[in-house]
DRENFI-999309 format. One record per residue (C-alpha): residue number from 1; residue in one letter; chain; x, y, z. Coordinates in nm, 4 decimals, always signed. Example, Ala and Ser with C-alpha at 12.3 -4.5 7.8 and 13.67 -1.06 7.14 Angstrom:
DRENFI-999309
- rokol|gudo|marba|xx|yy|zz
- 1|A|A|+1.2300|-0.4500|+0.7800
- 2|S|A|+1.3670|-0.1060|+0.7140
***
This chain:
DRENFI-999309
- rokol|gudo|marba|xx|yy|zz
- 1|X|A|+7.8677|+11.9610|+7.9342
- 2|X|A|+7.9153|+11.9493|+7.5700
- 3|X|A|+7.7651|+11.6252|+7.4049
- 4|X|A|+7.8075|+11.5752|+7.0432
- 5|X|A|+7.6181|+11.2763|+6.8452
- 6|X|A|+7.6315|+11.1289|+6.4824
- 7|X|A|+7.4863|+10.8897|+6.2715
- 8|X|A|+7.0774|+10.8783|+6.2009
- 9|X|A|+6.9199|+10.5494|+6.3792
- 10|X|A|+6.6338|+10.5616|+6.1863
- 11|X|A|+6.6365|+10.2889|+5.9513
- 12|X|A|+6.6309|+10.4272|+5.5451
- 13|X|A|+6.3695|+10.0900|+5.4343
- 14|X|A|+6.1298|+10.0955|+5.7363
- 15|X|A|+5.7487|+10.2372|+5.7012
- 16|X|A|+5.7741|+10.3904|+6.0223
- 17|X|A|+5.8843|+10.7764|+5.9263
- 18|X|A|+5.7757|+10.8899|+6.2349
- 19|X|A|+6.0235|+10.7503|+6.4265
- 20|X|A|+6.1755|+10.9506|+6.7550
- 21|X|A|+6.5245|+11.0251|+6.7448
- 22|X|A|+6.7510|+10.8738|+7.0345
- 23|X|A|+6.8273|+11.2723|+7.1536
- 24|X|A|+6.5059|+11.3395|+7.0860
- 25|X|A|+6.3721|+11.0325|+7.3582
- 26|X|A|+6.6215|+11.1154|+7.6009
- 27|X|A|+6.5773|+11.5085|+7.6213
- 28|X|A|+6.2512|+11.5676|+7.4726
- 29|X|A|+5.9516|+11.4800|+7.7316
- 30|X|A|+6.2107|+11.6747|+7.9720
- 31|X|A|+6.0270|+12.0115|+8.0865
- 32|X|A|+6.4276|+12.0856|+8.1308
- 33|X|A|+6.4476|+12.1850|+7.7538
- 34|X|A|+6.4586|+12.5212|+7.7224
- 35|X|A|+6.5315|+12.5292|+7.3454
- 36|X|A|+6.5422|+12.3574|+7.0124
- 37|X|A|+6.7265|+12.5491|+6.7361
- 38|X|A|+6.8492|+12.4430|+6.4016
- 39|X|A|+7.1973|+12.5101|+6.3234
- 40|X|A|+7.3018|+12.8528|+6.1010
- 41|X|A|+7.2635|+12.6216|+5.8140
- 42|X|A|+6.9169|+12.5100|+5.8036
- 43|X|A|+6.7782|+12.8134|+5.6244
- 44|X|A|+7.0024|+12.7566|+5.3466
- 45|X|A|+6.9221|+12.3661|+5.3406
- 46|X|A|+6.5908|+12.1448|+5.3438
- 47|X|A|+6.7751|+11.9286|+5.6319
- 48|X|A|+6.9785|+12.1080|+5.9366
- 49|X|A|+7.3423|+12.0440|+5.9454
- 50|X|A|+7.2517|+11.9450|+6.3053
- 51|X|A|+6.9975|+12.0443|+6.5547
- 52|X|A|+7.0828|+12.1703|+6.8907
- 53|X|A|+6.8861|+12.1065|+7.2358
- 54|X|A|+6.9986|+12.2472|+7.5431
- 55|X|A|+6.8994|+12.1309|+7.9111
- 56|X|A|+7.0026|+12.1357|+8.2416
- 57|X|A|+7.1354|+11.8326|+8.4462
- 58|X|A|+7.2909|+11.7850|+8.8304
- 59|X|A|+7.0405|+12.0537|+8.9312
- 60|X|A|+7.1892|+12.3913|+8.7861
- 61|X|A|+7.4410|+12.2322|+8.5054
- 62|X|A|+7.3911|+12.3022|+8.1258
- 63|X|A|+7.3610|+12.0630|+7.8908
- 64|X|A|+7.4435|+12.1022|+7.5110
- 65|X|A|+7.3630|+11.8654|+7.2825
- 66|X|A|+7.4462|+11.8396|+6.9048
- 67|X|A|+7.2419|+11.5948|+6.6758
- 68|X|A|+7.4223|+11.5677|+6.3480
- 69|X|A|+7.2068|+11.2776|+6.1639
- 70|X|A|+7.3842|+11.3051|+5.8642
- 71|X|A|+7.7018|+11.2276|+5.8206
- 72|X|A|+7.7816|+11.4428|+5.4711
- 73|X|A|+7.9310|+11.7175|+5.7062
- 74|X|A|+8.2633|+11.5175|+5.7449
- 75|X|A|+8.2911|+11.5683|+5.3854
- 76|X|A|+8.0685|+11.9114|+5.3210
- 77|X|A|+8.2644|+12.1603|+5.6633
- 78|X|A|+8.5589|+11.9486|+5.7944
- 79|X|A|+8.6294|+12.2782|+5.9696
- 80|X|A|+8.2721|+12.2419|+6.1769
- 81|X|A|+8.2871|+11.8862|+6.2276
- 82|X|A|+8.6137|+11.9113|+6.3698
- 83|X|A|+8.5050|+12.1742|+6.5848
- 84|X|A|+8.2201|+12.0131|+6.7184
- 85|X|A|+8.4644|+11.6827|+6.7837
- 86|X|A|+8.6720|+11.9729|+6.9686
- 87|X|A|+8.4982|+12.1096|+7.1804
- 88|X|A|+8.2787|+11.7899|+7.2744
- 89|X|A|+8.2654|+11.5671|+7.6531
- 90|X|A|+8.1115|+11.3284|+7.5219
- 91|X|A|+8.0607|+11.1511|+7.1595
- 92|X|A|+7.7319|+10.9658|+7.0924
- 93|X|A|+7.7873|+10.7749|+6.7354
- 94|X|A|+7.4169|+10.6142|+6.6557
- 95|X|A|+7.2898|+10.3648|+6.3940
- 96|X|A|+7.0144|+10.1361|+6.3235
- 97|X|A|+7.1154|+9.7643|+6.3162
- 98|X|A|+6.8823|+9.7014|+6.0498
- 99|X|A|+7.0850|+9.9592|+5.7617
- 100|X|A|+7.4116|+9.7769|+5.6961
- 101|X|A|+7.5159|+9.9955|+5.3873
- 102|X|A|+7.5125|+10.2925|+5.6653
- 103|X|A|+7.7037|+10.1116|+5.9082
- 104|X|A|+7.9542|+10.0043|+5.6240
- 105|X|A|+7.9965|+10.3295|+5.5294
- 106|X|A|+8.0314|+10.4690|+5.8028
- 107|X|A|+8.2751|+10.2039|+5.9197
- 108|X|A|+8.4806|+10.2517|+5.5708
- 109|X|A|+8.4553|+10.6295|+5.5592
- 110|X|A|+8.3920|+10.8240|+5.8862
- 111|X|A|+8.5092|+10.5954|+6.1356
- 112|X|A|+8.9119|+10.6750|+6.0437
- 113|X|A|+8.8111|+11.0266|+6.0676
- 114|X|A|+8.6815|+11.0855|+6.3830
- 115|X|A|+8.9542|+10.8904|+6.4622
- 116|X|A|+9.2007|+11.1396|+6.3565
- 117|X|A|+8.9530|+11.3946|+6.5061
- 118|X|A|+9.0069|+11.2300|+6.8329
- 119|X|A|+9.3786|+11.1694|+6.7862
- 120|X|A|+9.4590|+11.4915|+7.0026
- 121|X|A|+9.2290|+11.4816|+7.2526
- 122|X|A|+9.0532|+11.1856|+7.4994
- 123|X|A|+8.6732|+11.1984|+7.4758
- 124|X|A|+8.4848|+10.9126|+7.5530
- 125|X|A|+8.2894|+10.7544|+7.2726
- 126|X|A|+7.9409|+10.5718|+7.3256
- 127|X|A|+7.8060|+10.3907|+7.0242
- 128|X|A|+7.4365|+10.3092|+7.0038
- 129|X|A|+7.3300|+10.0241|+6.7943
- 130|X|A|+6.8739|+10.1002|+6.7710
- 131|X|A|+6.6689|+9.8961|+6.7014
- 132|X|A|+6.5589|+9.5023|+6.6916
- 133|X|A|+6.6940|+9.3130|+6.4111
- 134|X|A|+6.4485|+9.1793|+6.1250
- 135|X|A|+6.6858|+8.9358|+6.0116
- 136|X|A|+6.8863|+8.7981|+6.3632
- 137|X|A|+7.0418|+8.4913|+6.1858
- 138|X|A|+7.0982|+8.6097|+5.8339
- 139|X|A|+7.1090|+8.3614|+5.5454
- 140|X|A|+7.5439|+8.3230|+5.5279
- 141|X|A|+7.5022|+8.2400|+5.0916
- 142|X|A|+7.6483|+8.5807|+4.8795
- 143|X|A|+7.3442|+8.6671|+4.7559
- 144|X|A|+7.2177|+8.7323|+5.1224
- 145|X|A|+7.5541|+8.8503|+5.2539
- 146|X|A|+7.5491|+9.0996|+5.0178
- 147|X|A|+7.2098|+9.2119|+5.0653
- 148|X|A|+7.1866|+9.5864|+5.1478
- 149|X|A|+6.9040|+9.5042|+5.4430
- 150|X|A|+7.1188|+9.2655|+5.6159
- 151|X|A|+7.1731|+9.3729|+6.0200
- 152|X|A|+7.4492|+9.4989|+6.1789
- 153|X|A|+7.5367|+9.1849|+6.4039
- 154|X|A|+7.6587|+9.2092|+6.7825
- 155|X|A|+7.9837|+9.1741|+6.7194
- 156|X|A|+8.0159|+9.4075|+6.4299
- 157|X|A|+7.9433|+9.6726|+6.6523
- 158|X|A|+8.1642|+9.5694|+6.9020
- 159|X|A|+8.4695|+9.5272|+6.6770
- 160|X|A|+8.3773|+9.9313|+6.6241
- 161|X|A|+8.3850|+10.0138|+6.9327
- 162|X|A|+8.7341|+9.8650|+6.9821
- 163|X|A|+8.8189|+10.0318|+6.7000
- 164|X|A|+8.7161|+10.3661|+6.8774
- 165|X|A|+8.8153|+10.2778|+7.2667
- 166|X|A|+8.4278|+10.3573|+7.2619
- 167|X|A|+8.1622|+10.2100|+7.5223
- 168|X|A|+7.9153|+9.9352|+7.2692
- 169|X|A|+7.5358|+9.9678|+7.3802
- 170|X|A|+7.2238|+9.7881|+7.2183
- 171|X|A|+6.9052|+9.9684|+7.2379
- 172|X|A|+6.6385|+9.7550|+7.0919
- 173|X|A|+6.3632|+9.9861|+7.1503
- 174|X|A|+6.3229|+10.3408|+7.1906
- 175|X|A|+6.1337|+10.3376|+7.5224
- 176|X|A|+6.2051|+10.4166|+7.9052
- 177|X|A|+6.3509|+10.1036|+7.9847
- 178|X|A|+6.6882|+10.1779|+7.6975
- 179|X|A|+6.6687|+10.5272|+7.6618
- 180|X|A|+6.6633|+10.6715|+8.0726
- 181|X|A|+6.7637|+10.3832|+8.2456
- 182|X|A|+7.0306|+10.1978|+7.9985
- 183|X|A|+7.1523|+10.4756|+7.7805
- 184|X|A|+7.0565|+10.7390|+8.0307
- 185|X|A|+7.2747|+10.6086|+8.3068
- 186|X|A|+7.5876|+10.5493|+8.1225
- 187|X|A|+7.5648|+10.8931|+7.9682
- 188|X|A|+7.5260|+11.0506|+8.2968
- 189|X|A|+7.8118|+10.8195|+8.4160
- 190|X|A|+8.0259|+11.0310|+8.1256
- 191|X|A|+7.8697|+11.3694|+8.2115
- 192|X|A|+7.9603|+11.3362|+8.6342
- 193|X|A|+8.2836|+11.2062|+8.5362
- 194|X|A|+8.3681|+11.5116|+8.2717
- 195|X|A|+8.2803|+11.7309|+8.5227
- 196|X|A|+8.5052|+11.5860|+8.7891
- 197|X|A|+8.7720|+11.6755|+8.5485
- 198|X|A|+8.6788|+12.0144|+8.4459
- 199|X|A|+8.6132|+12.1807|+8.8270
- 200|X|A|+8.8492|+11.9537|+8.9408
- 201|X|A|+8.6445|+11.8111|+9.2440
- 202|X|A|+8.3578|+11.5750|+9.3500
- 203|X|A|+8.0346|+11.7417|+9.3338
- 204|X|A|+7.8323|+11.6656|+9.6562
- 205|X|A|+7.5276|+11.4949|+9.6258
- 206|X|A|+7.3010|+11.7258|+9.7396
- 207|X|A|+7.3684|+11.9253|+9.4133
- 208|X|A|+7.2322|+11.6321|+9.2194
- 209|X|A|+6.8693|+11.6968|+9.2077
- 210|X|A|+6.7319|+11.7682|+8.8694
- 211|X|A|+6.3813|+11.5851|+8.7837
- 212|X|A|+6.2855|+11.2855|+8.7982
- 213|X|A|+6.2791|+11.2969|+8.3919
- 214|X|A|+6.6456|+11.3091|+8.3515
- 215|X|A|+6.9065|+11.0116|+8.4943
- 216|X|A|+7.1323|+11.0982|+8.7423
- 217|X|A|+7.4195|+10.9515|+8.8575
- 218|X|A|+7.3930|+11.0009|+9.2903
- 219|X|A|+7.7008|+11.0152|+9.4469
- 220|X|A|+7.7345|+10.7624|+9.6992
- 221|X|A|+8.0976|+10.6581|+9.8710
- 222|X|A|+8.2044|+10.2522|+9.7421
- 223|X|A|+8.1824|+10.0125|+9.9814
- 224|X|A|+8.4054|+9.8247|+9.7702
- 225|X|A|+8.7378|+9.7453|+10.0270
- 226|X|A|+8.5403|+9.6778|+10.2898
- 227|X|A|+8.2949|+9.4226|+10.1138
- 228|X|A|+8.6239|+9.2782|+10.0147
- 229|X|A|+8.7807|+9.2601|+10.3954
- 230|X|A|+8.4755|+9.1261|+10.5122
- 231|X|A|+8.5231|+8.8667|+10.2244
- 232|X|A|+8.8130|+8.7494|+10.4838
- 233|X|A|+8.6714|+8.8493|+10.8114
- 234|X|A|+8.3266|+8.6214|+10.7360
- 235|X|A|+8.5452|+8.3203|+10.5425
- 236|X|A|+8.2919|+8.3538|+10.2736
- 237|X|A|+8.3790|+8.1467|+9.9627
- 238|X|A|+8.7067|+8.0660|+10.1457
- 239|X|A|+8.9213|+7.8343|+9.9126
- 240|X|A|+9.2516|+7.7885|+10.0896
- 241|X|A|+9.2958|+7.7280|+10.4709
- 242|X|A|+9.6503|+7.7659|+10.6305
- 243|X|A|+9.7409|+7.5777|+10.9090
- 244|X|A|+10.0406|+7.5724|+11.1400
- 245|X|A|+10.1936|+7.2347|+11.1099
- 246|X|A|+10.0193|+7.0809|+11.4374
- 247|X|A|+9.6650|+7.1413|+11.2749
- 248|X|A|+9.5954|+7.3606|+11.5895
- 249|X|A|+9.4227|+7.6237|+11.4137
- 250|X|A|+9.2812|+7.7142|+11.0955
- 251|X|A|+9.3022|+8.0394|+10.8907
- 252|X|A|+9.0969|+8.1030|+10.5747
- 253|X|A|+9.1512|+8.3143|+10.2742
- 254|X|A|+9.0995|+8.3052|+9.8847
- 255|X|A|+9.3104|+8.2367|+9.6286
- 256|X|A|+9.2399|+8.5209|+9.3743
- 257|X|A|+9.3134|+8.7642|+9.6530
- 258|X|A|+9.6474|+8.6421|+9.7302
- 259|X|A|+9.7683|+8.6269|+9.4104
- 260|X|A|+9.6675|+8.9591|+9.2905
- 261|X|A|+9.8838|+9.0680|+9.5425
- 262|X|A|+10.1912|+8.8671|+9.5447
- 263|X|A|+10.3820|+8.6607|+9.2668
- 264|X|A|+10.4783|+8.4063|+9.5669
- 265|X|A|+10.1142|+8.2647|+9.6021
- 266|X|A|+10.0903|+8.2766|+9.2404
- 267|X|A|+10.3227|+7.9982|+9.1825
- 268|X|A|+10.2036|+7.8234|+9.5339
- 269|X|A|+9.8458|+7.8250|+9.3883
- 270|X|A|+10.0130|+7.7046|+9.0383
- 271|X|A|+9.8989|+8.0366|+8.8483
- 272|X|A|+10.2747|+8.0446|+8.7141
- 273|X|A|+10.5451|+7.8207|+8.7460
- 274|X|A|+10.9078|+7.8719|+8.8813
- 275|X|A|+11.0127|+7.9586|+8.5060
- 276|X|A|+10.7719|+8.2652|+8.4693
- 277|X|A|+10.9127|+8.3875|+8.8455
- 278|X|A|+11.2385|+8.4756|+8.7641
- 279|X|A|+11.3732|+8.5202|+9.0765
- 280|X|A|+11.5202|+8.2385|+9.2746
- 281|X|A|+11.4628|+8.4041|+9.6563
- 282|X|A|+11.0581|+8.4157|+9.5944
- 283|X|A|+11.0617|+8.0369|+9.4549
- 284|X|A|+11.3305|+7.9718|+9.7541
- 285|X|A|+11.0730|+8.1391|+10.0119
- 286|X|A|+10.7743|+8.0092|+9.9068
- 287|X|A|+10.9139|+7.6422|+9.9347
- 288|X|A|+11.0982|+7.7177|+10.2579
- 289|X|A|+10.7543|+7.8786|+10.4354
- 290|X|A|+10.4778|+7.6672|+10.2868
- 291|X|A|+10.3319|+7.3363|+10.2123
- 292|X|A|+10.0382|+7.2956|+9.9911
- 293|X|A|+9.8986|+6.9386|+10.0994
- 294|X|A|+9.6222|+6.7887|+9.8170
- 295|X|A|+9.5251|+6.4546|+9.9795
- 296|X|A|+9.4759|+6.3607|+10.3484
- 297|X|A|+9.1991|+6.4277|+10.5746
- 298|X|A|+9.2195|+6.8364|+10.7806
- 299|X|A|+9.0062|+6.9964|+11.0196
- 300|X|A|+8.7654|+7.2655|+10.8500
- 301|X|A|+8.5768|+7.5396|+11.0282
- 302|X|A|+8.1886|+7.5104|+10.8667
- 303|X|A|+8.0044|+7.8294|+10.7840
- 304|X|A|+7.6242|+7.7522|+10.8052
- 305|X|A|+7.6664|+7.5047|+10.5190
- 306|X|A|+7.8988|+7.2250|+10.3093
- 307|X|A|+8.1786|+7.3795|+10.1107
- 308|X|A|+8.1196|+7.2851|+9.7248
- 309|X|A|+8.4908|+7.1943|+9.6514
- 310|X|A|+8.7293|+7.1653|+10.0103
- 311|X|A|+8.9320|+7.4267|+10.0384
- 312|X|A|+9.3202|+7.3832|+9.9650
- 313|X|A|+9.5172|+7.3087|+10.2552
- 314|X|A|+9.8402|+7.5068|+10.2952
- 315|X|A|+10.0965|+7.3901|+10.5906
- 316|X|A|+10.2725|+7.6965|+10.7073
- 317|X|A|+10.6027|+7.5721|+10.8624
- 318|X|A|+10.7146|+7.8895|+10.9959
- 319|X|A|+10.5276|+7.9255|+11.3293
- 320|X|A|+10.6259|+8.2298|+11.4352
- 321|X|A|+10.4837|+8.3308|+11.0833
- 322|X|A|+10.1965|+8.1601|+11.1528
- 323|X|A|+10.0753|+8.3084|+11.4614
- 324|X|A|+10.0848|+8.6869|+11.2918
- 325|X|A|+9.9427|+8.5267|+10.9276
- 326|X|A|+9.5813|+8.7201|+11.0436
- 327|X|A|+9.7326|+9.0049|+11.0962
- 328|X|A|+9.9562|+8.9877|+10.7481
- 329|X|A|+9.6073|+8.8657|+10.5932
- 330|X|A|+9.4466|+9.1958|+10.6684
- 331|X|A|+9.6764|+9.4065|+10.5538
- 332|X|A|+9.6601|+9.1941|+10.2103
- 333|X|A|+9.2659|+9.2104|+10.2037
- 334|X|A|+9.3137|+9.6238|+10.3402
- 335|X|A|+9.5363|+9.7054|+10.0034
- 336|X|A|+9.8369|+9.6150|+10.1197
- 337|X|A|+9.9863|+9.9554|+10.1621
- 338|X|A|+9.9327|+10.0165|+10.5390
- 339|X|A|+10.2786|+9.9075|+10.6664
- 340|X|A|+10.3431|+10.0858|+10.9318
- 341|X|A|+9.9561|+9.9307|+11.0535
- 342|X|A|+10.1115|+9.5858|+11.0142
- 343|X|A|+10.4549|+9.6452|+11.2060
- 344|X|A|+10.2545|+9.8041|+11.4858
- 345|X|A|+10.0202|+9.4776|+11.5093
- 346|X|A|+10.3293|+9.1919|+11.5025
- 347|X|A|+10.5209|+9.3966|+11.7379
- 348|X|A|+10.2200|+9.4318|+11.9345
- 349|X|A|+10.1957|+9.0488|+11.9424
- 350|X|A|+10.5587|+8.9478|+11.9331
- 351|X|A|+10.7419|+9.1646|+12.1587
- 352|X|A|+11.0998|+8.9947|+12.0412
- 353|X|A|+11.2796|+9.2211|+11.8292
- 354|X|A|+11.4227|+9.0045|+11.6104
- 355|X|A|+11.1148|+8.7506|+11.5584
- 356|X|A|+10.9250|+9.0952|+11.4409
- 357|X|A|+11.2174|+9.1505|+11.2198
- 358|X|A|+11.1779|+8.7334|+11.0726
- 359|X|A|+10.8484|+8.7661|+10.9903
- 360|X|A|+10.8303|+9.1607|+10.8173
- 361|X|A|+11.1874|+9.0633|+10.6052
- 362|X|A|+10.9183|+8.7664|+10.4945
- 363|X|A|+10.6290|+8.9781|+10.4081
- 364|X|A|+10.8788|+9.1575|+10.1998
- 365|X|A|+10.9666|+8.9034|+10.0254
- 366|X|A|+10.5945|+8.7657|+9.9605
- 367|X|A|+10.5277|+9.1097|+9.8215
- 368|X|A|+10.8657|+9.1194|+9.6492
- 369|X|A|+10.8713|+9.2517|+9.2761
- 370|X|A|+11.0540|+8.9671|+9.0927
- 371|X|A|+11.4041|+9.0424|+9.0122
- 372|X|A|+11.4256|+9.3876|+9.2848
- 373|X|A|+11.4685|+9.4187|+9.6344
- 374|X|A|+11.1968|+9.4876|+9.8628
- 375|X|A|+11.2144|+9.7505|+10.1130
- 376|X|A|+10.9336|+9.8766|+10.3668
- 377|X|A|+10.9486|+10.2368|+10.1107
- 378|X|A|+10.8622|+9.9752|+9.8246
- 379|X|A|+10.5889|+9.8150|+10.0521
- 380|X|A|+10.4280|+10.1456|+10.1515
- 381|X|A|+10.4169|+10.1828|+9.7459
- 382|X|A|+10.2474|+9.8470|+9.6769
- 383|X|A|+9.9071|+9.9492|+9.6376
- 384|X|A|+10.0619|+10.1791|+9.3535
- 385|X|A|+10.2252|+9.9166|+9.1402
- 386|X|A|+9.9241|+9.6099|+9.2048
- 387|X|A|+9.7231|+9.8820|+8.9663
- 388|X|A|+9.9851|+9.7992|+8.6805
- 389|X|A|+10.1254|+9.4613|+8.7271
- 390|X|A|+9.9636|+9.2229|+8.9964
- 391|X|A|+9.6052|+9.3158|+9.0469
- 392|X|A|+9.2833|+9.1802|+9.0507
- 393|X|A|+9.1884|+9.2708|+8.6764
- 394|X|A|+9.4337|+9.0040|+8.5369
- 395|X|A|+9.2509|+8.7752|+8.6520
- 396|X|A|+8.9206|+8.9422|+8.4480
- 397|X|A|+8.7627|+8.7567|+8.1782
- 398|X|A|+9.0230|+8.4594|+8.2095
- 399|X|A|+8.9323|+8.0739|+8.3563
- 400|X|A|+9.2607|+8.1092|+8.5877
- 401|X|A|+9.0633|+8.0503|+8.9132
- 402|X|A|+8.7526|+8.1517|+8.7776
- 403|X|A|+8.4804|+8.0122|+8.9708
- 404|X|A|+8.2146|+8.1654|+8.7567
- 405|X|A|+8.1021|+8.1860|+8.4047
- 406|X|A|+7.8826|+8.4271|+8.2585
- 407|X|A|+7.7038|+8.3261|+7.9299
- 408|X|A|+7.6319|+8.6895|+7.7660
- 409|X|A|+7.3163|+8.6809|+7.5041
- 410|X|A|+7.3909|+8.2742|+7.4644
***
């Protein structure tokens, strides 16, 4: 694994010359290192083009890392720098947050050409902002704003690394904490995931065992789609409960899930309206199977405690429908791509022919892509489109049935 970093996050006005280099804290206390050489270069210069450490990682992998602190050999040997952009895995752009003329210039002049660099390849980018800020609410008058010693805010390095496609991380000191756990982990995140792509399969756990002095990512299966049927099985955080229209029974589920999946519950839950549909069979269905009720008193199941907010309640008036809605639930909370699963289970449970055929032509059309038919082929295939159009990450970072906010740093 090839790692390739720029930029020198020592900061040019502090008394502290002794400062440790971020590659430095990361590889050096490592009895990994087997080397430390200074490029071709240094004999002919007072300070190395870059210096080179090499180490080993996931047991029996090499690392190779290139520190270029200075950032002269964008403009000195194009021809090496765009080598070393090359033939990197990973890019590790560093400043201090307390040198603003460096960050400016190296937002003004080297920025748009590791951009062009990077034009012809897909590396991922991580750029470290080191060190605690002297000055965390600078003075906002022109004589301070155009002080060379103002920081680097937050969001100046952020807009950078959006600039870049890059991963943003602040590193206020250069101990264990940031370096092995925080910068550490997501650099090991990059170097598993480079190797994925380069053997072109998961390496197996046990061959993750360097020392104890080097983060590792451990392989360990997600949990993830099962947490999230449980979510349904355990009616935790429930926030809509369907009911046939006797109030017999009660099923729960959760809003966000059901609209990830389908662009009916999305206008039943009022996360778009009929206009935004564009099709007039899913607005048709949806007003045809269900009945969102806001007022009047319902039956609730309890779960060891008070709900915060009731759930919604949501007549189904189909109750054929309504008897196999558990089974059409879990095959929304399983990924909604095991069809052949969920004719199995309402045959299983119906018997009549052509009250299995009612309800799957209506599970069609609840997963129907506005504006196209829906077949059981484009059912099978739904899991496939939800990760481009109608999954859970349009609902990230949006208050559209957000239940929680994170405040971030204030």
């Amino acid at each position: 694994v090839n790692i390739v970093a720029f930029g020198n996050e020592r900061d040019r006005f502090s008394e502290d010359s002794q400062q440790p280099s971020l590659i430095w804290s990361y590889l050096g206390r490592s009895a990994l290192i087997s080397q430390i050489d200074s490029s071709p270069s240094a004999a002919q210069a007072p300070n190395p083009v870059f210096t080179e450490y090499q180490a080993c990682v996931f047991g029996n992998v090499r690392l190779l890392v290139r520190d270029c602190p200075v950032w002269d050999i964008f403009d000195s040997d194009w021809y090496t720098s765009r080598s070393l952009i090359g033939g990197a895995d990973i890019i590790v752009i560093k400043y201090s947050v307390n040198d603003k003329a460096s960050f400016q210039e190296l937002k003004d002049s080297y920025v748009p050409m590791i951009k062009k660099a990077l034009s012809h390849c897909s590396v991922p980018v991580i750029i470290s902002a080191i060190g605690a800020r002297k000055n965390a609410v600078p003075c906002t008058c022109p004589l301070c704003t155009s002080d060379r010693r103002s920081c680097v805010t937050t969001s100046e390095g952020v807009q950078l690394s959006k600039e870049l496609g890059a991963t943003y991380l602040e590193l206020h000191a250069l101990n264990d904490f940031y370096i092995q756990k925080y910068f550490g982990g997501v650099v090991s995140f990059w170097q598993y995931s480079s190797l994925q792509l380069t053997l072109g399969s998961v390496l197996q756990p046990s061959t993750l065992s360097p020392t104890e002095k080097m983060p590792i990512l451990k392989g360990e299966a997600s949990h993830y789609d099962a947490d999230l049927h449980n979510l349904l099985c355990c009616c935790q955080c429930a926030d809509v409960a369907f009911f046939p229209e006797d109030l017999s029974t009660v099923v729960e589920a959760h809003k966000i899930i059901l609209c990830s999946a389908s662009q009916l519950f999305m206008l039943l839950f009022e996360v778009k309206s009929a206009a935004d549909i564009h099709d007039a069979s899913i607005v048709k269905m949806a007003q045809n199977l269900f009945t969102v009720e806001t007022r009047g008193t319902f039956p609730m199941a309890t779960h060891g405690g008070p709900p915060c907010v009731p759930p919604v309640k949501v007549v189904v008036k189909d109750s054929v429908f309504c008897s196999c809605l558990p089974d059409i639930l879990h095959f929304i909370y399983s990924g909604a791509f095991q069809w052949e699963r969920l004719e199995e289970d309402i045959k299983r449970k119906l018997k009549d022919p052509e009250k299995i055929e009612n309800v799957l032509e209506k599970v069609k059309c609840i997963l129907k892509t506005p504006g196209k038919l829906s077949t059981a082929k484009d059912c099978r295939s739904h899991q496939i489109r939800r990760l481009y159009s109608t999954s859970l990450r349009l609902f990230f970072n949006t208050p559209v049935l957000a239940d929680v906010i994170f405040k971030i740093q204030g």
